[in-house]
TIRO-2110 file (N, C-alpha, C; in Angstrom, 1 decimal):
// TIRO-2110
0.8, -1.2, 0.0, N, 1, A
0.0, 0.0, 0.0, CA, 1, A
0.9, 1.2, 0.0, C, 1, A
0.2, 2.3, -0.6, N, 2, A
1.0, 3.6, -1.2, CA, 2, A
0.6, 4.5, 0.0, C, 2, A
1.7, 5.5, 0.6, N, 3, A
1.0, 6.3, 2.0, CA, 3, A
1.7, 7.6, 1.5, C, 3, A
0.9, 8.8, 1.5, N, 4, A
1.3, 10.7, 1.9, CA, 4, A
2.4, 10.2, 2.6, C, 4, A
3.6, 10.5, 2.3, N, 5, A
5.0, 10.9, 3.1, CA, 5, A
4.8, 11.7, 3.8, C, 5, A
3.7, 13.0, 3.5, N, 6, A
3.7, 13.9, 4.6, CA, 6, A
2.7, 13.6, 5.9, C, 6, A
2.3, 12.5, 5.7, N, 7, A
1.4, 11.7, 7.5, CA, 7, A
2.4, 11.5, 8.2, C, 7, A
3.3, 10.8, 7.8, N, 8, A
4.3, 10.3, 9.2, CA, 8, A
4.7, 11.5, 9.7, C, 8, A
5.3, 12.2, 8.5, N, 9, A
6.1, 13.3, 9.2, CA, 9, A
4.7, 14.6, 10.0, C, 9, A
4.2, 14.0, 9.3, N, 10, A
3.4, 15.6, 10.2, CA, 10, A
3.2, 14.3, 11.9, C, 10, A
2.8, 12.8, 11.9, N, 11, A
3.0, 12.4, 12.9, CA, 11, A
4.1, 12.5, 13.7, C, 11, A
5.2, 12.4, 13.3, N, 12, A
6.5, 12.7, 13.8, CA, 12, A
6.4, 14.1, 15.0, C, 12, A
5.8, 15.0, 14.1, N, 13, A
5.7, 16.1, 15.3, CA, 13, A
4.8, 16.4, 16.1, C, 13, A
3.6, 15.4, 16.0, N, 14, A
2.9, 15.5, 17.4, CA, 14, A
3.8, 14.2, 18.0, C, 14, A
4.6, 13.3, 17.5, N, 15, A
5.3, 13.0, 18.8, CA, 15, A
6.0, 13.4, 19.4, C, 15, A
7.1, 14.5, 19.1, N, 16, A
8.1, 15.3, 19.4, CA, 16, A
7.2, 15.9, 20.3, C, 16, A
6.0, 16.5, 20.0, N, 17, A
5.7, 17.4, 21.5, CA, 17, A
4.6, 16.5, 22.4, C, 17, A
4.4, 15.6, 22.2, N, 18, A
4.0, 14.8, 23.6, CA, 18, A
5.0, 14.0, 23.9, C, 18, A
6.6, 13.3, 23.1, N, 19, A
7.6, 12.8, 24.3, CA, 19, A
8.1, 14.0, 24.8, C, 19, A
8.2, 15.2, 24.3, N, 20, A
8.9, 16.2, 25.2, CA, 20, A
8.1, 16.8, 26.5, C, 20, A
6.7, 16.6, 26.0, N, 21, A
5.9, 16.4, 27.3, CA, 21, A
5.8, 15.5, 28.6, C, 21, A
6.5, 14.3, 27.8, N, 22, A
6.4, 13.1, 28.3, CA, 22, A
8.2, 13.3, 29.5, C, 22, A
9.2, 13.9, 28.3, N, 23, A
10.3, 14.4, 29.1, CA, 23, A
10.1, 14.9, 31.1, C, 23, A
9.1, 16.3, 30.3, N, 24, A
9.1, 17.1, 31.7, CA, 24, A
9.0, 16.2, 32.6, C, 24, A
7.3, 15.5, 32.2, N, 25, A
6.3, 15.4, 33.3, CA, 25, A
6.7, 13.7, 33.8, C, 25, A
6.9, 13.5, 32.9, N, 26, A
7.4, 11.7, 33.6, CA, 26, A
6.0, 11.2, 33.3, C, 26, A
5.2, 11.4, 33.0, N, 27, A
3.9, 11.0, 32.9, CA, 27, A
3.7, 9.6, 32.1, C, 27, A
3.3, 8.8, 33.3, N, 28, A
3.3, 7.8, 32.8, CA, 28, A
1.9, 6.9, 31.6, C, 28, A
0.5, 7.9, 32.1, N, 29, A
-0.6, 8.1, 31.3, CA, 29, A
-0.2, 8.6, 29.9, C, 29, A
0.5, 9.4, 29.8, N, 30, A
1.0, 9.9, 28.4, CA, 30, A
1.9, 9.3, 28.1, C, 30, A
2.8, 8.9, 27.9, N, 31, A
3.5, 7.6, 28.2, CA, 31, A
2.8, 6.5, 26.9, C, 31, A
1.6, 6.0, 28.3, N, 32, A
0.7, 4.9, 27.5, CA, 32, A
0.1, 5.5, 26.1, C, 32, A
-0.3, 6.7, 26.1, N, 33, A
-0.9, 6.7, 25.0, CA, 33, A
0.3, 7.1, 24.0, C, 33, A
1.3, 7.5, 24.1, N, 34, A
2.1, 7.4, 23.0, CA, 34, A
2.1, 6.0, 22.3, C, 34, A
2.2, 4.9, 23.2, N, 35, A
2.8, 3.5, 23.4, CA, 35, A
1.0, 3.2, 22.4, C, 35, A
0.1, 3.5, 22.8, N, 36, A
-1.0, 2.9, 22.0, CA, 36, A
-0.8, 3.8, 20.6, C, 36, A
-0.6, 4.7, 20.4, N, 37, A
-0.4, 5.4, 19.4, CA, 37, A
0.2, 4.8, 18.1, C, 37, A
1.8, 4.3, 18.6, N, 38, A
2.5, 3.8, 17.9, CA, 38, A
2.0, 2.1, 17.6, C, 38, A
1.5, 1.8, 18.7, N, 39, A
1.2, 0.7, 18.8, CA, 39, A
0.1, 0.2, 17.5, C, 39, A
-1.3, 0.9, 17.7, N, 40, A
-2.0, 1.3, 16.4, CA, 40, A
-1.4, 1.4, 14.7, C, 40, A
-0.3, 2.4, 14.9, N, 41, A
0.4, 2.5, 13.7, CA, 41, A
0.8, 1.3, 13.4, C, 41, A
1.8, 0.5, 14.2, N, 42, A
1.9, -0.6, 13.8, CA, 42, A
1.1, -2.2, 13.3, C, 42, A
0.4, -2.3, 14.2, N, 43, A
-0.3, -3.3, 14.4, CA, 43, A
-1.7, -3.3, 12.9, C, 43, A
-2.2, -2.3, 13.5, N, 44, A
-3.5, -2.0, 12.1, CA, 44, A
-3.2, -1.2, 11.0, C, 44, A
-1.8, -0.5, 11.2, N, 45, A
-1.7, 0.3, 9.7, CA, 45, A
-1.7, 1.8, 10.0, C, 45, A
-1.0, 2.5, 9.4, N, 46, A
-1.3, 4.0, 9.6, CA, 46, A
-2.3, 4.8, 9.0, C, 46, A
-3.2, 4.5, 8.6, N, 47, A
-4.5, 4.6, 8.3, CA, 47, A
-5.2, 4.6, 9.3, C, 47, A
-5.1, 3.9, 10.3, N, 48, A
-5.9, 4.2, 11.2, CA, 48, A
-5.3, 4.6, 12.8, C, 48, A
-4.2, 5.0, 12.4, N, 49, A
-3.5, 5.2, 14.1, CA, 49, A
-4.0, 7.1, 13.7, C, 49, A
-3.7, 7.0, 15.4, N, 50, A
-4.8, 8.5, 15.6, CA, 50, A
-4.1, 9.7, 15.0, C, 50, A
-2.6, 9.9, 14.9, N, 51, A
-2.3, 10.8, 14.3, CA, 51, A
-2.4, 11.0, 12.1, C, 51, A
-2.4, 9.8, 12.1, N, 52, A
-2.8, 9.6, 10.6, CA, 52, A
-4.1, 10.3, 10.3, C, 52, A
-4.6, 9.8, 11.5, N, 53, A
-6.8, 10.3, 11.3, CA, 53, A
-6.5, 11.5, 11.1, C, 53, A
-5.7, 12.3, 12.4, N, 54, A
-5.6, 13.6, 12.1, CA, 54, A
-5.3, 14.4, 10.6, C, 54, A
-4.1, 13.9, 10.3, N, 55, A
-3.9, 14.0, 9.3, CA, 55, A
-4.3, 14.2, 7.6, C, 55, A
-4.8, 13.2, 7.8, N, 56, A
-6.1, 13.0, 6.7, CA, 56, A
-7.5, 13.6, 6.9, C, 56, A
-8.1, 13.9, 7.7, N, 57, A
-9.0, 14.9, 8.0, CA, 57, A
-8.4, 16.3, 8.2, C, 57, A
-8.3, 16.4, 8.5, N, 58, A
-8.0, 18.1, 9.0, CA, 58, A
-6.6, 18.5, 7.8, C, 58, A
-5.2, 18.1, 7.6, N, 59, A
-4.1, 18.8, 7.3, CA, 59, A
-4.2, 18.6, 5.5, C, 59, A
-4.4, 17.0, 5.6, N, 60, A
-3.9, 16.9, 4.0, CA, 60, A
-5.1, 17.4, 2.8, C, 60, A
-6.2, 17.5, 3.2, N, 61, A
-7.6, 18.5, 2.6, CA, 61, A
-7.0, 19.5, 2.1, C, 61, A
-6.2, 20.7, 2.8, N, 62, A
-5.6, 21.8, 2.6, CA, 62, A
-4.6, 21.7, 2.1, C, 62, A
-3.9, 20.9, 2.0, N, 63, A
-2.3, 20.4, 1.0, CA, 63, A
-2.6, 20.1, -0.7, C, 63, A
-3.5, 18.9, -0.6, N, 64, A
-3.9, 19.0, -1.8, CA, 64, A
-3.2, 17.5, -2.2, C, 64, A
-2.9, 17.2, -3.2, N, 65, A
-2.0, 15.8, -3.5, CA, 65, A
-0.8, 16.0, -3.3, C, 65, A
-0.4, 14.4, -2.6, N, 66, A
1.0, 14.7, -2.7, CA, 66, A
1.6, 14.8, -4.2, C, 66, A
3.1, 15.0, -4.4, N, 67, A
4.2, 15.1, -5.3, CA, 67, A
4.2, 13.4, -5.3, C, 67, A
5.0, 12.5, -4.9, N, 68, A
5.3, 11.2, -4.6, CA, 68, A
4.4, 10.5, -3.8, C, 68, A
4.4, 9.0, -3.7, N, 69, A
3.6, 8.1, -2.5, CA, 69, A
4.9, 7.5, -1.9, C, 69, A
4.9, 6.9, -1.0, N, 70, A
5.6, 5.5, -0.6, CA, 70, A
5.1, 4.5, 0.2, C, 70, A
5.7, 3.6, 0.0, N, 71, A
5.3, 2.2, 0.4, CA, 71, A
4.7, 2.4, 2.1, C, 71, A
4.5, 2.1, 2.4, N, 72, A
3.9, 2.0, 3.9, CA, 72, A
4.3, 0.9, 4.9, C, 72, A
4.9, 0.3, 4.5, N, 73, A
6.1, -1.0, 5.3, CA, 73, A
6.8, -0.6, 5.8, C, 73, A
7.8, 0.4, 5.4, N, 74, A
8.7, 0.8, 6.3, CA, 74, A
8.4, 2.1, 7.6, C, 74, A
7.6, 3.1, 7.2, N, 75, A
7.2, 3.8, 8.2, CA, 75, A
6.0, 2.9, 9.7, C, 75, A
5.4, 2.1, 9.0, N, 76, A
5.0, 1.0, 9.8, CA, 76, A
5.5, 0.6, 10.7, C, 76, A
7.3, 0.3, 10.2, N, 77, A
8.3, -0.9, 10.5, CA, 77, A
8.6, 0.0, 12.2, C, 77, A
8.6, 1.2, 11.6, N, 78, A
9.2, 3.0, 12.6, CA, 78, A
8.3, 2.0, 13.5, C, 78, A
6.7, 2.8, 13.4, N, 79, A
6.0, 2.8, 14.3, CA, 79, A
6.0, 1.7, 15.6, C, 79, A
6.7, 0.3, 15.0, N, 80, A
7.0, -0.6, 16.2, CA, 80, A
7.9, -0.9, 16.8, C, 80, A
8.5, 0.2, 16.2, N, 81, A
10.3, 0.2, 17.1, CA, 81, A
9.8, 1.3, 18.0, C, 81, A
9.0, 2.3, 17.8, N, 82, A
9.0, 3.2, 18.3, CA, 82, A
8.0, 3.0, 19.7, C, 82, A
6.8, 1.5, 19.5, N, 83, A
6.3, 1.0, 20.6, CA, 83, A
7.2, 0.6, 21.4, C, 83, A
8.1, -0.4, 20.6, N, 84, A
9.4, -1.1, 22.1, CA, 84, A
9.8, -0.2, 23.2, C, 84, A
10.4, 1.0, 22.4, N, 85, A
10.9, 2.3, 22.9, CA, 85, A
10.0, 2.7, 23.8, C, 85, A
8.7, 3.0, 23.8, N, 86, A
7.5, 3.7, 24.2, CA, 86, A
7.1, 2.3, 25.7, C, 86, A
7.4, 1.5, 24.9, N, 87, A
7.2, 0.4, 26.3, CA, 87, A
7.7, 0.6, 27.4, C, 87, A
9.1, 0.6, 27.1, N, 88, A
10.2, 0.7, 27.6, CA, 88, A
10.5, 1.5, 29.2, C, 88, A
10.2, 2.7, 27.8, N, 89, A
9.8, 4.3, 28.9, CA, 89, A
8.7, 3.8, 29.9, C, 89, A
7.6, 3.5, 29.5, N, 90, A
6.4, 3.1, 30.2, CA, 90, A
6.8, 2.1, 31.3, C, 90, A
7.4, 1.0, 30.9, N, 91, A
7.8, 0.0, 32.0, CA, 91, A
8.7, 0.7, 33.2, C, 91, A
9.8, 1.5, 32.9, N, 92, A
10.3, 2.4, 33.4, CA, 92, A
9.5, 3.0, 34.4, C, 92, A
8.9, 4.0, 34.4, N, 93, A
8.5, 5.0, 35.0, CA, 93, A
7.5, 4.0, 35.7, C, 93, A
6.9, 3.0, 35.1, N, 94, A
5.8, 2.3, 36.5, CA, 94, A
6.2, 1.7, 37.5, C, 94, A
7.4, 1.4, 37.3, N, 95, A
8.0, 0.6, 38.0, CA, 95, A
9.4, 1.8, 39.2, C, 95, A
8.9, 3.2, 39.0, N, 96, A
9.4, 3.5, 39.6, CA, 96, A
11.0, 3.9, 39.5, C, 96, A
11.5, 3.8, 38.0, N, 97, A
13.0, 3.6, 37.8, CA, 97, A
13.1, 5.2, 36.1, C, 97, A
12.5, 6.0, 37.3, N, 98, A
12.6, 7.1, 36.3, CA, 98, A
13.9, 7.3, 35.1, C, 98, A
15.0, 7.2, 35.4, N, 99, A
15.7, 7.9, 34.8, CA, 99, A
15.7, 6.1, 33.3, C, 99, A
15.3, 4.6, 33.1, N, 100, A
15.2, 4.2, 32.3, CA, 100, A
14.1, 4.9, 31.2, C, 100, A
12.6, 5.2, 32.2, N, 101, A
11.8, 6.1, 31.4, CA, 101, A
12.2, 7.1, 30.3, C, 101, A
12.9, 8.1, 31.1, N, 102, A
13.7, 9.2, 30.8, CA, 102, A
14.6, 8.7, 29.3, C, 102, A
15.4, 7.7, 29.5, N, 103, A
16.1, 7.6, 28.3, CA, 103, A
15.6, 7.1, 27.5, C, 103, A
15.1, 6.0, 27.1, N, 104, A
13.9, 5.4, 26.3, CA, 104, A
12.8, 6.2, 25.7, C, 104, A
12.6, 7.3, 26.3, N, 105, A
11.6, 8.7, 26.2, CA, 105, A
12.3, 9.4, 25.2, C, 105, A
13.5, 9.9, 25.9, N, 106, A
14.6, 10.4, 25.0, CA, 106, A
15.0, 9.8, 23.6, C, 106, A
14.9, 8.8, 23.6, N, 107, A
15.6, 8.3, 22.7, CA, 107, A
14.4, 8.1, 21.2, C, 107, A
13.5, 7.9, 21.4, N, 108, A
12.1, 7.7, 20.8, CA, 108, A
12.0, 8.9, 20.0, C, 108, A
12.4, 10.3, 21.0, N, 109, A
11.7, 11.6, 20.9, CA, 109, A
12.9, 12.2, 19.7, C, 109, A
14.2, 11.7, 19.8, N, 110, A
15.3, 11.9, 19.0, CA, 110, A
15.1, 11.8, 17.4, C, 110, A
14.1, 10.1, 17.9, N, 111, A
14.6, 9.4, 15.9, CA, 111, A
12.9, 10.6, 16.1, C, 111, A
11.5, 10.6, 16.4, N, 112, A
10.8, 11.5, 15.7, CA, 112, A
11.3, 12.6, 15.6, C, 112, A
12.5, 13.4, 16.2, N, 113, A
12.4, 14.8, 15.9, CA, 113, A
13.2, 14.8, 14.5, C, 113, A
14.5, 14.0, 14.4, N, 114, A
15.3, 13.4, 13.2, CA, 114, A
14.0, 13.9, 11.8, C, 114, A
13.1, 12.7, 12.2, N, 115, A
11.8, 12.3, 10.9, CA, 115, A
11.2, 13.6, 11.0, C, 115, A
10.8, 14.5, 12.2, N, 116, A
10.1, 16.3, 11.8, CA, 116, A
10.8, 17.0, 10.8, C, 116, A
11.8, 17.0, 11.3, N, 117, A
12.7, 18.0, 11.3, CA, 117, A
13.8, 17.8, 10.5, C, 117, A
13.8, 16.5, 9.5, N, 118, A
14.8, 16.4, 8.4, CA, 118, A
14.2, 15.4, 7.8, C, 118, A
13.2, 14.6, 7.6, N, 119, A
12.3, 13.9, 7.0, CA, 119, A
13.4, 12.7, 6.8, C, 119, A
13.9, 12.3, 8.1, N, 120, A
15.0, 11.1, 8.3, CA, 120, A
14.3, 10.6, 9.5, C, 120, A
14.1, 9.0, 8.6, N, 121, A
12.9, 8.3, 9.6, CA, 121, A
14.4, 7.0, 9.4, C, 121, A
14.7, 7.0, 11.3, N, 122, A
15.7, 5.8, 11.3, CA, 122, A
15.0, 4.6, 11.3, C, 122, A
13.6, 4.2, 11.8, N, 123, A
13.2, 3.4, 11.6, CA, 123, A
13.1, 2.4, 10.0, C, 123, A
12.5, 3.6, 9.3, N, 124, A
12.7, 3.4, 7.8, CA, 124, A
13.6, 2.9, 7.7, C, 124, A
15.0, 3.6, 7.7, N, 125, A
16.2, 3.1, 7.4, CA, 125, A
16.3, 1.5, 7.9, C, 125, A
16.1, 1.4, 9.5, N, 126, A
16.7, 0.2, 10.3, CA, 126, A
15.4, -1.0, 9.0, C, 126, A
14.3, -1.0, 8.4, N, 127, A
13.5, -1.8, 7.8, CA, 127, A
14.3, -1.8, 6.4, C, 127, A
14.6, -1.2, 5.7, N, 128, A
15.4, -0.9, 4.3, CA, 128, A
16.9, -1.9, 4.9, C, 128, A
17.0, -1.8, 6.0, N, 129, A
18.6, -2.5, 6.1, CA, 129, A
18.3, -3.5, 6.2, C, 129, A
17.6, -4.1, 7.0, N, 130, A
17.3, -5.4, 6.9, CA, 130, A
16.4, -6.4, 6.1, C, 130, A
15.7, -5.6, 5.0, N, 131, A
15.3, -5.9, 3.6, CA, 131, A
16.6, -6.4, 2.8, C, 131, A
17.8, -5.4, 3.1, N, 132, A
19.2, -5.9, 2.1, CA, 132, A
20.0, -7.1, 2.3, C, 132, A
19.6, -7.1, 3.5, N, 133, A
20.5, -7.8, 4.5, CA, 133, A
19.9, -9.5, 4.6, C, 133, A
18.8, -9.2, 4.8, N, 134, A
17.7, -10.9, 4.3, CA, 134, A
18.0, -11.8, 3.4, C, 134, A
18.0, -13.0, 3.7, N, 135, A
18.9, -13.6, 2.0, CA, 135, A
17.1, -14.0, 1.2, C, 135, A
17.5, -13.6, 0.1, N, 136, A
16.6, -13.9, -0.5, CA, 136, A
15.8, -15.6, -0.8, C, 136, A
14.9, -15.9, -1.1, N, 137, A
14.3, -16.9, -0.7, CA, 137, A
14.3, -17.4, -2.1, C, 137, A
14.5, -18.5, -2.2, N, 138, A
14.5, -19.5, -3.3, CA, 138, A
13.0, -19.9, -4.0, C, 138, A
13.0, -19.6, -5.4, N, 139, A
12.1, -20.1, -6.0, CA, 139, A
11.4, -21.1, -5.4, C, 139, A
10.1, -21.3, -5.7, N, 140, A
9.6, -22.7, -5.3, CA, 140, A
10.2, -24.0, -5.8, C, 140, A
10.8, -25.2, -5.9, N, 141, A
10.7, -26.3, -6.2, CA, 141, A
12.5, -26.1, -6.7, C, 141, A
12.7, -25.4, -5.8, N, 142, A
14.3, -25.0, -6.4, CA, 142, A
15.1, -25.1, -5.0, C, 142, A
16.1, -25.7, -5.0, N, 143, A
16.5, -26.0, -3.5, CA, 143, A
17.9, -24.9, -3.8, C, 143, A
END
């Protein structure tokens, strides 16, 4: 499936300002909903994760068509690296061990600001590396 390049990235930067929210406050409620956020993206597609909705209702109406599409696998791929991460922090902070929160928070908030802020999605990358890196699979009935 073919996806607006400019959804992730416009999602990129509502994550940048709820982990930097998530920075201050340690908030572990926000926290989770990042974590379901990304979670969504991943699991059902970015079509239907909440900042996509956004997206496609409200932002991309007034843009008009994109220039290019791209595949939707690899920004997907982001979104569940970006859950581990989101877990992570979350596991963190419930358990009382702020400063793992904190870096896991950090780290999450990094690769989205990367993908805002220079339309460099590491996730992308880390799914593209390991597409090259996969040995390809042999024909059927061909050993």
């Amino acid at each position: 499936m073919e996806i607006d390049p400019r959804g992730p990235r416009f999602g990129a930067v509502l994550t940048v300002i709820v982990l930097a929210v998530v920075l201050i406050t340690r908030s572990t409620w926000l926290t989770a909903f990042q974590l379901a956020v990304f979670g969504i993206g991943a699991l059902a597609g970015l079509r239907y994760a909440p900042y996509g909705l956004v997206y496609r209702q409200l932002i991309r109406p007034r843009l008009g068509p994109p220039a290019y599409t791209e595949a939707e696998a690899p920004p997907r791929f982001a979104q569940g690296v970006g859950a581990v991460f989101a877990a992570g922090a979350l596991a963190g902070f419930a358990a009382g061990s702020p400063v793992v929160g904190i870096v896991l928070a950090a780290l999450a908030l990094v690769a989205a600001f990367l993908n805002a802020a220079f339309n460099l999605c590491l996730g992308c990358q880390v799914y593209l590396f390991i597409q090259r890196i996969r040995p390809a699979t042999s024909a059927p009935g061909r050993s």
